[in-house]
C-alpha positions as semicolon CSV with decimal commas, in nm:
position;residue;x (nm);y (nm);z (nm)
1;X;8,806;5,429;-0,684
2;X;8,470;5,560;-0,739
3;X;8,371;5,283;-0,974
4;X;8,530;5,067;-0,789
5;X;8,232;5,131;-0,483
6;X;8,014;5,155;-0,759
7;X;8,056;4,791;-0,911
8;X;8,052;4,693;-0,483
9;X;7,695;4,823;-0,469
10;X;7,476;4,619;-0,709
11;X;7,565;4,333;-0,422
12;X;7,373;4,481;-0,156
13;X;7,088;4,631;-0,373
14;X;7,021;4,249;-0,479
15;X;6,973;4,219;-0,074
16;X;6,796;4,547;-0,061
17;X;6,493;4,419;-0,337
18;X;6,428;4,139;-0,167
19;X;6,393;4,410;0,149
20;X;6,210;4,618;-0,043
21;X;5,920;4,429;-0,181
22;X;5,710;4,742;-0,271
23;X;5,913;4,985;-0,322
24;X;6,084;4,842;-0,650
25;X;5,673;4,930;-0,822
26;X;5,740;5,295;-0,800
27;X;6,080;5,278;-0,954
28;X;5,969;4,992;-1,234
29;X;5,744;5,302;-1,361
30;X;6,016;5,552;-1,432
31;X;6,265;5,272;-1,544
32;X;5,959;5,139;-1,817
33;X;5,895;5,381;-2,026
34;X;6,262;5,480;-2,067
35;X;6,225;5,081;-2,153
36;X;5,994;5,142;-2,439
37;X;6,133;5,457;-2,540
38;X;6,440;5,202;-2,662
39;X;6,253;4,909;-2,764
40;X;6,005;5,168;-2,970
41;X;6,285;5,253;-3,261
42;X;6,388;4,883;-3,257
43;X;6,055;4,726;-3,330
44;X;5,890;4,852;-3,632
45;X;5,512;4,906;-3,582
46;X;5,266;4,739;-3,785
47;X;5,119;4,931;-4,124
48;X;4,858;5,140;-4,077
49;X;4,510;5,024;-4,276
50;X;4,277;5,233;-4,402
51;X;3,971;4,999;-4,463
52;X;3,777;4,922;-4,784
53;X;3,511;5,090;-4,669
54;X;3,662;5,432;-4,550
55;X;3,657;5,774;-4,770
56;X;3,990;6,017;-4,673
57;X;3,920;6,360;-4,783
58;X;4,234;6,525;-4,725
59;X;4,641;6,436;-4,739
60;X;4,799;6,184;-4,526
61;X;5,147;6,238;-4,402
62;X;5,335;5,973;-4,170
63;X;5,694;5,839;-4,179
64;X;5,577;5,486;-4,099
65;X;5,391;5,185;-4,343
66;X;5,038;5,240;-4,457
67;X;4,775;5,042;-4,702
68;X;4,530;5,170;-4,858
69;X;4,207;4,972;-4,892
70;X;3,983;5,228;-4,937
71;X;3,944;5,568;-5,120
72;X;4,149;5,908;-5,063
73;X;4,105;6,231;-5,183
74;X;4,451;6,394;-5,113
75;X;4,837;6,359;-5,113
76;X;4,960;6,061;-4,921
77;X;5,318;6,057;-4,817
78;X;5,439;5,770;-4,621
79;X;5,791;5,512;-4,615
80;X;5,580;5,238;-4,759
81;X;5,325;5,270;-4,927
82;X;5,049;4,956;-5,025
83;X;4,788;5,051;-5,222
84;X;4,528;4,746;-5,206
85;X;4,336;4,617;-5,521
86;X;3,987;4,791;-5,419
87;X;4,166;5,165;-5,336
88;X;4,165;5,438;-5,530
89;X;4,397;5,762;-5,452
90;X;4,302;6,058;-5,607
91;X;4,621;6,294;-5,564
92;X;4,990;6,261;-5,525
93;X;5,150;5,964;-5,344
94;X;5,538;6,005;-5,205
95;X;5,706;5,724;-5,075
96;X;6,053;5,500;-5,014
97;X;5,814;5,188;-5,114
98;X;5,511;5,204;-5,347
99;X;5,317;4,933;-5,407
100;X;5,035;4,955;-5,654
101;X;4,752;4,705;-5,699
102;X;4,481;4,940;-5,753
103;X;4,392;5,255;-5,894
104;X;4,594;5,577;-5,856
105;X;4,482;5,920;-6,026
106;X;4,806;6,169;-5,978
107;X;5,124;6,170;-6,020
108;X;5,377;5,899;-5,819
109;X;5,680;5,965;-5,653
110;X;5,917;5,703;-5,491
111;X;6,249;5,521;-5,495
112;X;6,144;5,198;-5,600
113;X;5,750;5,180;-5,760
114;X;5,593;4,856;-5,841
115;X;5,313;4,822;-6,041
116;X;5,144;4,488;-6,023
117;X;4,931;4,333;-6,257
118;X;4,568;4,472;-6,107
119;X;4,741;4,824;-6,074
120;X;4,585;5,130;-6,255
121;X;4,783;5,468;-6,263
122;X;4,661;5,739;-6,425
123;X;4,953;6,008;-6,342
124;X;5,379;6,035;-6,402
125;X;5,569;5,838;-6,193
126;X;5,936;5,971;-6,109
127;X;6,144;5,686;-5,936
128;X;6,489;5,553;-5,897
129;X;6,383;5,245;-5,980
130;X;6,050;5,005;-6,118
131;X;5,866;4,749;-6,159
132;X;5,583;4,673;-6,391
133;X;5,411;4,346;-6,433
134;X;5,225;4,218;-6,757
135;X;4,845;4,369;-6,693
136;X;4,919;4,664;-6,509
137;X;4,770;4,957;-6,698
138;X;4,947;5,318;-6,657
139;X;4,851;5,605;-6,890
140;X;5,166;5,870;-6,787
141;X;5,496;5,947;-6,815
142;X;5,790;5,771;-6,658
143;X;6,102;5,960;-6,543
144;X;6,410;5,806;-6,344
145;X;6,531;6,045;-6,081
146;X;6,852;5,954;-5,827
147;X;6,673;6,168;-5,563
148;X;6,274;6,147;-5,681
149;X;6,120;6,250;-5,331
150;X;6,252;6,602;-5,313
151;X;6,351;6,605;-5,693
152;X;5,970;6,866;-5,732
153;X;6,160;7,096;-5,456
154;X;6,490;7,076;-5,668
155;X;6,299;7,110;-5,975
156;X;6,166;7,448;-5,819
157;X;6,476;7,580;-5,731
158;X;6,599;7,480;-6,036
159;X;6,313;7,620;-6,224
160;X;6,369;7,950;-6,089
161;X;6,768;7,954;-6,131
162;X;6,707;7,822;-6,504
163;X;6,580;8,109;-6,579
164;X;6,832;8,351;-6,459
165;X;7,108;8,110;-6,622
166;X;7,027;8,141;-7,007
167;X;6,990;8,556;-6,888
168;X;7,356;8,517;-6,828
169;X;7,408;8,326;-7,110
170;X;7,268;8,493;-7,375
């Protein structure tokens, strides 16, 4: 019965707003942000751009979409990852996505990596899967990994039970 009252009562708050012209701008505040707070995890925000003409000294660390233009001195760690044709990363880059037209110095970790034809990488890449066009130039070593975002924290733990294995072993 109580829902029953309930479904009777949007009737008379239709007569109530027109009533109550300014009271519905104090309740539109509370009721908007709750708005955005659902519409935010819909709609994807735009990438992030760091500029051609900005230097990063330090890592970078966001689960959104960035592109590099410009020069970084650091990890990067991101879901996508763009690295434009005039940016150069000097340190390790993790991400789902990684796009490389320019120049990366360190080693490259994501699930799919694409190398494009302007791309220089200078590093090991561990991936699930890539892509390398004609012209792309990559000094490194390539290593295919079902997990290759935490496979260097697996790799540790595995490092240090490795050693106590062959101990049993032998």
């Amino acid at each position: 019965m109580f829902s029953k009252s309930k479904i009777n009562e949007p009737g008379p708050k239709a007569d109530d707003t027109s009533a109550k012209p300014a009271a519905p701008e104090m309740p539109k505040a509370s009721p908007a942000p709750t708005d955005y707070k659902a519409a935010a995890p819909k709609a994807k925000p735009p990438a992030s751009v760091l500029s051609q003409d900005l230097h990063v000294t330090g890592n970078i660390k966001t689960t959104g979409d960035i592109q590099v233009e410009g020069t970084v001195e650091g990890d990067i760690r991101a879901h996508l990852l763009t690295i434009g044709e005039s940016a150069t990363i000097k340190g390790e880059v993790i991400a789902d996505d990684v796009v490389v037209n320019g120049r990366i110095v360190g080693r490259v970790r994501g699930l799919k990596v694409r190398l494009t034809a302007t791309a220089r990488v200078e590093g090991d890449i561990i991936h699930k899967t890539i892509a390398i066009e004609s012209g792309a130039h990559f000094e490194g070593s390539v290593q295919r990994q079902d997990d290759p975002l935490n496979g260097g924290k697996a790799r540790a733990a595995a490092g240090q039970a490795a050693p106590a294995a062959p101990t049993q072993q032998g």
